[in-house]
KOLVEXLUM-113579 format. One line per field, with one value per residue (C-alpha): x, y, z; residue in three letters. Coordinates in nm, 3 decimals. Each point is the difference from the previous one (the first is absolute). Example, Ala and Ser with C-alpha at 12.3 -4.5 7.8 and 13.67 -1.06 7.14 Angstrom:
2
c1: 1.230; 0.137
c2: -0.450; 0.344
c3: 0.780; -0.066
guza: ALA; SER
! end
This chain:
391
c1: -2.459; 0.391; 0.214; 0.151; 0.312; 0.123; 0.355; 0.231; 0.025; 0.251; -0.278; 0.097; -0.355; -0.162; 0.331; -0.205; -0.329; -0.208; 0.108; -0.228; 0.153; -0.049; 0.243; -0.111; 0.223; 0.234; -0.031; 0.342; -0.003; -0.119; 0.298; 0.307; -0.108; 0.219; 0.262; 0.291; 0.184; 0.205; -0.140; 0.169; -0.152; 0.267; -0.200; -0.033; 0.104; -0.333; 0.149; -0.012; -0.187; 0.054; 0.366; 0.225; 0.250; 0.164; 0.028; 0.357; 0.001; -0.097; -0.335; -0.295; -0.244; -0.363; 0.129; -0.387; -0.157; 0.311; 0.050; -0.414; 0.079; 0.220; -0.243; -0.246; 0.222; 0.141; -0.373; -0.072; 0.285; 0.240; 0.336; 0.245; 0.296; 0.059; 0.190; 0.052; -0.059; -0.385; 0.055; 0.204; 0.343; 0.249; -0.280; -0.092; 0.024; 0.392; 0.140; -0.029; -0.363; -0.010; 0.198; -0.316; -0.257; 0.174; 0.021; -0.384; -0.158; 0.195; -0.134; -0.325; -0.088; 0.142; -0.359; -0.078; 0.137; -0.005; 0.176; 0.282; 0.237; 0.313; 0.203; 0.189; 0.380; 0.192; 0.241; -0.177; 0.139; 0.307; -0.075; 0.145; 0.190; 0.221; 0.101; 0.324; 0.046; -0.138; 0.095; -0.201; -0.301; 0.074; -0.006; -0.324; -0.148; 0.104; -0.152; -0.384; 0.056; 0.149; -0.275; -0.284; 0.175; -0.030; -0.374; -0.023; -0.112; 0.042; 0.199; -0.114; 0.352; -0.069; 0.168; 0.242; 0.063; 0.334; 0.168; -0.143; 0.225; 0.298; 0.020; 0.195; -0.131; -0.153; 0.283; -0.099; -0.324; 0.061; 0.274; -0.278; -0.274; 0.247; 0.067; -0.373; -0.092; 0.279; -0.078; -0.374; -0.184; -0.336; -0.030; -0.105; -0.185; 0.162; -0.089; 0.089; -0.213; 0.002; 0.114; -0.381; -0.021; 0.310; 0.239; 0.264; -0.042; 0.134; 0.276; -0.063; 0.156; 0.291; -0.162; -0.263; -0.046; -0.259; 0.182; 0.269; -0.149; -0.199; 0.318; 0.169; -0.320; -0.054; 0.397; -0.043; -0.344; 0.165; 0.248; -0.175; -0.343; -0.040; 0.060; -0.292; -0.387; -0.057; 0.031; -0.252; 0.065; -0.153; 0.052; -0.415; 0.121; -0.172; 0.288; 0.289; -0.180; -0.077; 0.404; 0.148; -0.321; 0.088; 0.396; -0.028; 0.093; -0.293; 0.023; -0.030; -0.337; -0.096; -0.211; -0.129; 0.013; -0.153; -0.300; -0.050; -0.040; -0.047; -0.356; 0.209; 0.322; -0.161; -0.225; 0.326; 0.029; 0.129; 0.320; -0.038; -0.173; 0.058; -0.106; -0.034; 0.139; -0.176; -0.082; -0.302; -0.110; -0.025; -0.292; -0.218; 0.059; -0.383; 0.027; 0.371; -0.151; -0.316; 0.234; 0.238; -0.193; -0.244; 0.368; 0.061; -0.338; 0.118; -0.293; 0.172; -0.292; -0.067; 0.351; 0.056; -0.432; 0.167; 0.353; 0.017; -0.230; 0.286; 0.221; -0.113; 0.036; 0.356; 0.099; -0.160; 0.166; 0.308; 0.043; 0.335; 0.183; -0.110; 0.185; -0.272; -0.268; -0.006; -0.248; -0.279; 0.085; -0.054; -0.270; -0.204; 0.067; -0.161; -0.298; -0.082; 0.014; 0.316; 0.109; -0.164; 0.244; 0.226; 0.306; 0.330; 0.297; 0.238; -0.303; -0.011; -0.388; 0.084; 0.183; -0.263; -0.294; -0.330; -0.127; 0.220; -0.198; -0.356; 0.117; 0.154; -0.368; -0.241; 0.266; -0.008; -0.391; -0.014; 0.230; -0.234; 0.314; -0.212; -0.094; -0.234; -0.133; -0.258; 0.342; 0.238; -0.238; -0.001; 0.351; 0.095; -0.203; 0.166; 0.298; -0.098; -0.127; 0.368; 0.052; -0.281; -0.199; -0.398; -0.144
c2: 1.287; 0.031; -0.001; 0.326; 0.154; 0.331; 0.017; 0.287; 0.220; 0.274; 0.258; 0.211; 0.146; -0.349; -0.214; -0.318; -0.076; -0.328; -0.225; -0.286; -0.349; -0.082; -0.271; -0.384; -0.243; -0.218; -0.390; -0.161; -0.265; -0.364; -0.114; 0.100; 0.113; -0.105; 0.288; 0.049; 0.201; -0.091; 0.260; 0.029; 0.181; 0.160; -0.085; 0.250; -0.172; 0.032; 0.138; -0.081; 0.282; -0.133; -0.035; 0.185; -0.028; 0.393; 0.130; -0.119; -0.328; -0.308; 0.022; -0.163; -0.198; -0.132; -0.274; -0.180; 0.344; 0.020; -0.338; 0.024; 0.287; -0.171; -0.337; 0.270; 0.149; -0.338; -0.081; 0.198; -0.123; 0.292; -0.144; 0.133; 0.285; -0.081; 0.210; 0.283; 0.405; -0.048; -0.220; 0.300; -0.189; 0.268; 0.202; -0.168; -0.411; -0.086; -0.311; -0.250; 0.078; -0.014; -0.334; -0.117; 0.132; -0.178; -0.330; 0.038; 0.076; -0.240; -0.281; 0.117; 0.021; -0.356; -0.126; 0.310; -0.200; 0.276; 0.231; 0.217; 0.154; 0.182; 0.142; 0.329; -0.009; 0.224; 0.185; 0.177; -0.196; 0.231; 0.343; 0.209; 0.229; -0.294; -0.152; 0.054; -0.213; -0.198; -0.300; 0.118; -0.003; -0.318; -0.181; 0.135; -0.054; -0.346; -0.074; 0.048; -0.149; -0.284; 0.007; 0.005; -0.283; -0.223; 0.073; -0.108; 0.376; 0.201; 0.319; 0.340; 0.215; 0.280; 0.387; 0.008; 0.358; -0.144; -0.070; 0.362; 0.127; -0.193; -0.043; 0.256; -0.058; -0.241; -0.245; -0.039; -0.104; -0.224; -0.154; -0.080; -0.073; -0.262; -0.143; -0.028; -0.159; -0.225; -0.170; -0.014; -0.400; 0.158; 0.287; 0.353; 0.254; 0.325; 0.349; 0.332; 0.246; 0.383; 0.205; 0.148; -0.337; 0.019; 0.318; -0.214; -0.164; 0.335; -0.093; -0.385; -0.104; 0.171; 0.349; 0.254; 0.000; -0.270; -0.044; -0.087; -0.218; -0.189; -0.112; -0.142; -0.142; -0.202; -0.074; -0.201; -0.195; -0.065; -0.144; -0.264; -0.040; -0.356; 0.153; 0.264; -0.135; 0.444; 0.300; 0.243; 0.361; 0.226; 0.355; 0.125; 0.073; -0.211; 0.142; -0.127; -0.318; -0.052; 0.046; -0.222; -0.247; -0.018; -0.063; -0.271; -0.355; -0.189; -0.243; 0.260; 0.153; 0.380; -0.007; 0.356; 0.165; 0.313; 0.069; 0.260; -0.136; -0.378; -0.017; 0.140; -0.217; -0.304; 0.018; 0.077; 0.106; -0.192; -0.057; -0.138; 0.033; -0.006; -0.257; 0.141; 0.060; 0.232; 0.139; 0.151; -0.375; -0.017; 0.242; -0.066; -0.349; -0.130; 0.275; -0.143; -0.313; 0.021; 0.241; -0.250; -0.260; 0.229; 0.094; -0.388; -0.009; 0.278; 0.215; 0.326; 0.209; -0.174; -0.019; 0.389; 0.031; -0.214; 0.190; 0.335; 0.147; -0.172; 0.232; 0.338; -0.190; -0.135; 0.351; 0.161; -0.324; 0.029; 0.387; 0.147; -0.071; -0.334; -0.203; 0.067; -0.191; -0.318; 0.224; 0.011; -0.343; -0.116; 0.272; -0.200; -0.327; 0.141; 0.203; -0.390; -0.207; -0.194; 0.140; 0.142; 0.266; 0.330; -0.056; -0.096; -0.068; 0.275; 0.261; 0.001; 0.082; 0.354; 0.083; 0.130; 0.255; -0.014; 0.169; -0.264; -0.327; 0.201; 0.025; -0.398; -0.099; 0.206; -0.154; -0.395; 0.035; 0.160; -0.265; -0.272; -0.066; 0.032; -0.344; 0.044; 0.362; -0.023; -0.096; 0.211; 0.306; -0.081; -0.066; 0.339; 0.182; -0.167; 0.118; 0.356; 0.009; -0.064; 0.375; 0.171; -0.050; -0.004; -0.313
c3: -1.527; -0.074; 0.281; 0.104; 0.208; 0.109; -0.141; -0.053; -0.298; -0.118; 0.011; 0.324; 0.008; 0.053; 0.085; 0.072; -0.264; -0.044; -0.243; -0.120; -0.111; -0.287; -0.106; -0.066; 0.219; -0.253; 0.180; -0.010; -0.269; 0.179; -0.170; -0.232; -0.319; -0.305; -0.068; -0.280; 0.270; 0.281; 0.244; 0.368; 0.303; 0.210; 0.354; 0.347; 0.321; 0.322; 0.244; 0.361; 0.171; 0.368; -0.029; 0.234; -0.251; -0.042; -0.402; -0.149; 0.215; -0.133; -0.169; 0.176; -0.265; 0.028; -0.210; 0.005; -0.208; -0.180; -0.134; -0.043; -0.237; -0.229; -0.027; -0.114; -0.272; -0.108; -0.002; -0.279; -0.252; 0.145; 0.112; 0.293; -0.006; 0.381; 0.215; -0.246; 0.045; 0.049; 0.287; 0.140; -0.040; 0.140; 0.137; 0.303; -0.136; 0.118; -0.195; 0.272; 0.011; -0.400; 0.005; 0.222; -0.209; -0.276; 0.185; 0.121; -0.349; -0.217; 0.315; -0.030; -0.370; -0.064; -0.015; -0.333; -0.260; -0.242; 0.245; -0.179; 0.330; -0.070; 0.327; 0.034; 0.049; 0.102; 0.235; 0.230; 0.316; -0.115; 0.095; -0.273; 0.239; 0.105; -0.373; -0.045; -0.331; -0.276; 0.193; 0.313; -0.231; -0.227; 0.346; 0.128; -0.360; 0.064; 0.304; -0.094; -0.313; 0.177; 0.246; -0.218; -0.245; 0.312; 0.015; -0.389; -0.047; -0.316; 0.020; -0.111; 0.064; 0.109; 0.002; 0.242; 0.249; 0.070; -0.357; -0.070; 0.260; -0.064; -0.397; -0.141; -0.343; -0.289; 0.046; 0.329; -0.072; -0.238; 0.221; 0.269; -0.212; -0.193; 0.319; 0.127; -0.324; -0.045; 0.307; -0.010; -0.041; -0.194; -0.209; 0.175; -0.022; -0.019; 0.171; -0.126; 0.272; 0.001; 0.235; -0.023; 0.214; 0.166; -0.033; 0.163; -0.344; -0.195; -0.259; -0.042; -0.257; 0.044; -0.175; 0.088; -0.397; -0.113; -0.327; 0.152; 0.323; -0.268; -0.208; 0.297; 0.129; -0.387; -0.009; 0.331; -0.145; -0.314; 0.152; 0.238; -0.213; 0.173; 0.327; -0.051; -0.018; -0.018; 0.105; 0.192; -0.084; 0.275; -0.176; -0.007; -0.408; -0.274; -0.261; 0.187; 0.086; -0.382; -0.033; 0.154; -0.066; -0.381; 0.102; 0.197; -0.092; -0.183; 0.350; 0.257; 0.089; 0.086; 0.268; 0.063; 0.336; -0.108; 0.219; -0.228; -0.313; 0.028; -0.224; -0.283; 0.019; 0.080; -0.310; -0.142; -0.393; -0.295; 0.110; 0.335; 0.298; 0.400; 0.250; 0.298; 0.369; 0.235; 0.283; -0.112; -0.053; 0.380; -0.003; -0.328; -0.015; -0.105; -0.288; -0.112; -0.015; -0.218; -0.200; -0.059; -0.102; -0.245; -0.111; -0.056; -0.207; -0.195; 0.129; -0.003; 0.077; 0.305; 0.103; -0.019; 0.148; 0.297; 0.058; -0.122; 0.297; 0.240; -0.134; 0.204; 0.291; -0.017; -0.107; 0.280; 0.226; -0.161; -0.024; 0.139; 0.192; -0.113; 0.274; 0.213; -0.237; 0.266; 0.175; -0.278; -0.047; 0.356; 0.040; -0.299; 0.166; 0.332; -0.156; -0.159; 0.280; -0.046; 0.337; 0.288; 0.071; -0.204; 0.174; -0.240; 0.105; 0.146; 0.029; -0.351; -0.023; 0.118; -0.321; -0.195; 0.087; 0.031; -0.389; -0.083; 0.122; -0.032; -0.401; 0.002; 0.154; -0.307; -0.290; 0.158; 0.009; -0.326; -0.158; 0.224; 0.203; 0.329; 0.030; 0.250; 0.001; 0.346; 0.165; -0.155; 0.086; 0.388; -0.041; -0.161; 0.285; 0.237; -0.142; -0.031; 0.312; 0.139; -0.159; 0.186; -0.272; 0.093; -0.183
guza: UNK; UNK; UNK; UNK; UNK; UNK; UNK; UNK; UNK; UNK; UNK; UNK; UNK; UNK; UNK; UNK; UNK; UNK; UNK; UNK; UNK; UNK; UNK; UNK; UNK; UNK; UNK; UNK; UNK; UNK; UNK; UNK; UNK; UNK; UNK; UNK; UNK; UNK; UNK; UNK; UNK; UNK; UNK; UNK; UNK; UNK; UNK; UNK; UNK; UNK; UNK; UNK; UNK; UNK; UNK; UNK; UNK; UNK; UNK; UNK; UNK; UNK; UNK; UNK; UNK; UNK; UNK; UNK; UNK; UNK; UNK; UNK; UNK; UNK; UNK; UNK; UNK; UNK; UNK; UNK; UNK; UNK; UNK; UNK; UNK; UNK; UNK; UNK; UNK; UNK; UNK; UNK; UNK; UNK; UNK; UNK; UNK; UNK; UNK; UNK; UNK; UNK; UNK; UNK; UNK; UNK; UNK; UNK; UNK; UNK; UNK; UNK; UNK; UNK; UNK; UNK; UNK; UNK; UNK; UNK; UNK; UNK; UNK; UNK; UNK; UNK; UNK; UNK; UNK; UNK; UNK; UNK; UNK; UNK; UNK; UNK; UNK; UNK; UNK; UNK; UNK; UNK; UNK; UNK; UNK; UNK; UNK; UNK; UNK; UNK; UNK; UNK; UNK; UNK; UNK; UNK; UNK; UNK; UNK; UNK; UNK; UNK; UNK; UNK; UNK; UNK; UNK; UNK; UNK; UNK; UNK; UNK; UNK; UNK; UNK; UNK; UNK; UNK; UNK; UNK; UNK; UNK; UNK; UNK; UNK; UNK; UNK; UNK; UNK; UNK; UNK; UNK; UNK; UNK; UNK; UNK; UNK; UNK; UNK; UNK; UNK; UNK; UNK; UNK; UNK; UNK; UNK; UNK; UNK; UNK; UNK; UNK; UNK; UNK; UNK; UNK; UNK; UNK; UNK; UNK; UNK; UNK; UNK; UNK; UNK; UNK; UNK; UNK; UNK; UNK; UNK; UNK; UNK; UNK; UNK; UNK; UNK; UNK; UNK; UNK; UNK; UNK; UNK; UNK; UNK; UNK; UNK; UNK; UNK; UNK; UNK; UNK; UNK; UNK; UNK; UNK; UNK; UNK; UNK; UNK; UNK; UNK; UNK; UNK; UNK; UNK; UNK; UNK; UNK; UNK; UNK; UNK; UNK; UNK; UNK; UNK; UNK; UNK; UNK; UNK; UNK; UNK; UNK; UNK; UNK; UNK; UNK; UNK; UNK; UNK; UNK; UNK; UNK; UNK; UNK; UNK; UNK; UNK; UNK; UNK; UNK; UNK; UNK; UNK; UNK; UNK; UNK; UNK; UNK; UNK; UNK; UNK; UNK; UNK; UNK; UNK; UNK; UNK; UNK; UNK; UNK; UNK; UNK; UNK; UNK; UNK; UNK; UNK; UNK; UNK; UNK; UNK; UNK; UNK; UNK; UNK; UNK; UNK; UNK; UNK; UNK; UNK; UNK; UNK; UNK; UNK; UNK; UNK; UNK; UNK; UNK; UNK; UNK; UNK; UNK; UNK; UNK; UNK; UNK; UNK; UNK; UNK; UNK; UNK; UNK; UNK; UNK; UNK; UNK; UNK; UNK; UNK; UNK; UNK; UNK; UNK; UNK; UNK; UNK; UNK; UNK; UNK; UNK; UNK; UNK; UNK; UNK; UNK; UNK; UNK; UNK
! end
């Protein structure tokens, strides 16, 4: 007999209705599967739930579940994007904190010999409101790449609020990103993210036109193509992605941050493909990895069987505004057991309502992203009971 919840409709004649599971759990590979993609899991930070700490002060980590959490995706062939967006980096994860998360996962994974980590740098211990100059944000640039260099980490630079206040144009840009480069021991990992993601992000690049943004963005790669392993374009559009993918520098890899269209630009086409770097990675990790590797085997039928019905469900998580998609993330992570609470840093797990996670539950089972479905079930009435739901 399949298992079955009360959940929440759109019907406002019979708002909540039965709805049976029917998905079958995906295991997580015993192992890493063999892949012909380098494929990076941006990774969500546990949470402390009995810390006194108050929202906007330094962020209070279960570091056991969440260093747990990234042996399981490392686990499965995925490697690291640590301290990045997903792990709510300037939404509740300050950098000191991030430094430490940084420090505590590169320690810990030493024993995963395959383990692939890169760490975000940024600005952020620079509020934007007080950069006054490029200088102001060439020296905080400086001091987590400096920081993480010491921990032998590699660098994904990220976006940065505060040179999006301060530049004044392209030549800005490529003045700090010249800089940055110049001065960095391994190659990087570049980050071009939306202002979907982050509207304090509008007009990187020195242009609200794309055309333009792009040309300044392949000027500065094109320039410092040993400096640049890739570049992660976080736009949720294929076309652009596909752009700037075929203008790159035969040495620098695309990986794709669209966690709307990843099935598609992974494959990739005859000119090129993606690999990838993702959020959505976080939450459908088990189906990324048998993907990958029936991608690897050139099974393309089982590749698309495998990730095509994730694709509902990182729409739905990453809907508008999409800065808020660490909440289906973490809500996933909950609903499977890899915590025992839904509490994110800052309060975060308010920021989306209910419809929302009754609608993220029916896609992960129907994708068999509930790994556990008797647990998941007495987890989402739990939940529902919270909003005077009758389960």
């Amino acid at each position: 007999m399949p298992l079955t919840i009360d959940l929440l409709t759109s019907d406002v004649a019979r708002p909540l209705q039965k709805y049976s599971l029917t998905g079958e759990p995906l295991l997580p590979p015993a192992k890493p599967l063999p892949n012909n993609r380098i494929a990076l899991s941006a990774a969500h930070v546990v949470a402390d739930p009995f810390s006194a700490n108050q929202p906007g002060s330094t962020a209070a980590i279960d570091w056991d579940k969440t260093l747990q959490y990234r042996r399981y995706l490392l686990q499965q062939g995925l490697g690291i994007a640590e301290a990045m967006d997903t792990a709510q980096r300037g939404m509740g994860l300050d950098w000191a904190t991030a430094l430490e998360l940084i420090k505590r996962t590169l320690e810990d994974t030493r024993d995963i010999k395959h383990a692939v980590i890169y760490s975000g740098c940024g600005t952020d211990q620079l509020a934007a409101n007080d950069a006054s100059s490029l200088d102001d944000v060439l020296k905080a640039y400086d001091e987590q790449h400096s920081a993480i260099d010491k921990l032998d980490g590699r660098v994904i630079l990220m976006a940065s609020r505060a040179l999006a206040r301060v530049a004044k144009g392209a030549q800005d840009y490529k003045r700090v990103y010249r800089k940055v480069l110049a001065d960095a021991r391994q190659p990087v990992i570049l980050h071009w993210l939306g202002d979907m993601f982050d509207p304090a992000l509008t007009g990187y690049w020195g242009s609200q036109q794309f055309e333009q943004a792009l040309e300044t963005c392949l000027e500065i790669i094109h320039e410092n193509p040993a400096k640049v392993d890739g570049i992660k374009i976080s736009l949720l559009d294929k076309e652009k992605e596909i752009l700037l993918r075929r203008r790159l520098p035969e040495s620098v890899k695309m990986y794709t941050g669209d966690d709307f269209n990843y099935p598609e630009l992974i494959a990739g086409d005859e000119q090129g493909f993606s690999h990838a770097l993702l959020g959505i990675f976080d939450a459908i990790a088990p189906a990324a990895s048998h993907a990958l590797a029936a991608l690897a085997e050139g099974d393309m039928a089982r590749y698309h069987a495998l990730l095509d019905p994730t694709v509902p469900l990182a729409r739905l998580i990453f809907r508008s505004p999409t800065q808020y998609y660490k909440t289906g993330v973490v809500f996933l992570a909950y609903l499977n057991g890899h915590q025992d609470h839904f509490i994110m840093l800052g309060g975060q797990q308010a920021m989306r309502p209910l419809p929302y996670f009754c609608e993220i539950f029916r896609l992960a089972d129907q994708a068999g992203l509930l790994s556990d479905p008797t647990l998941a079930v007495a987890r989402m009435k739990t939940f529902l009971g919270l909003y005077g739901v009758d389960v």
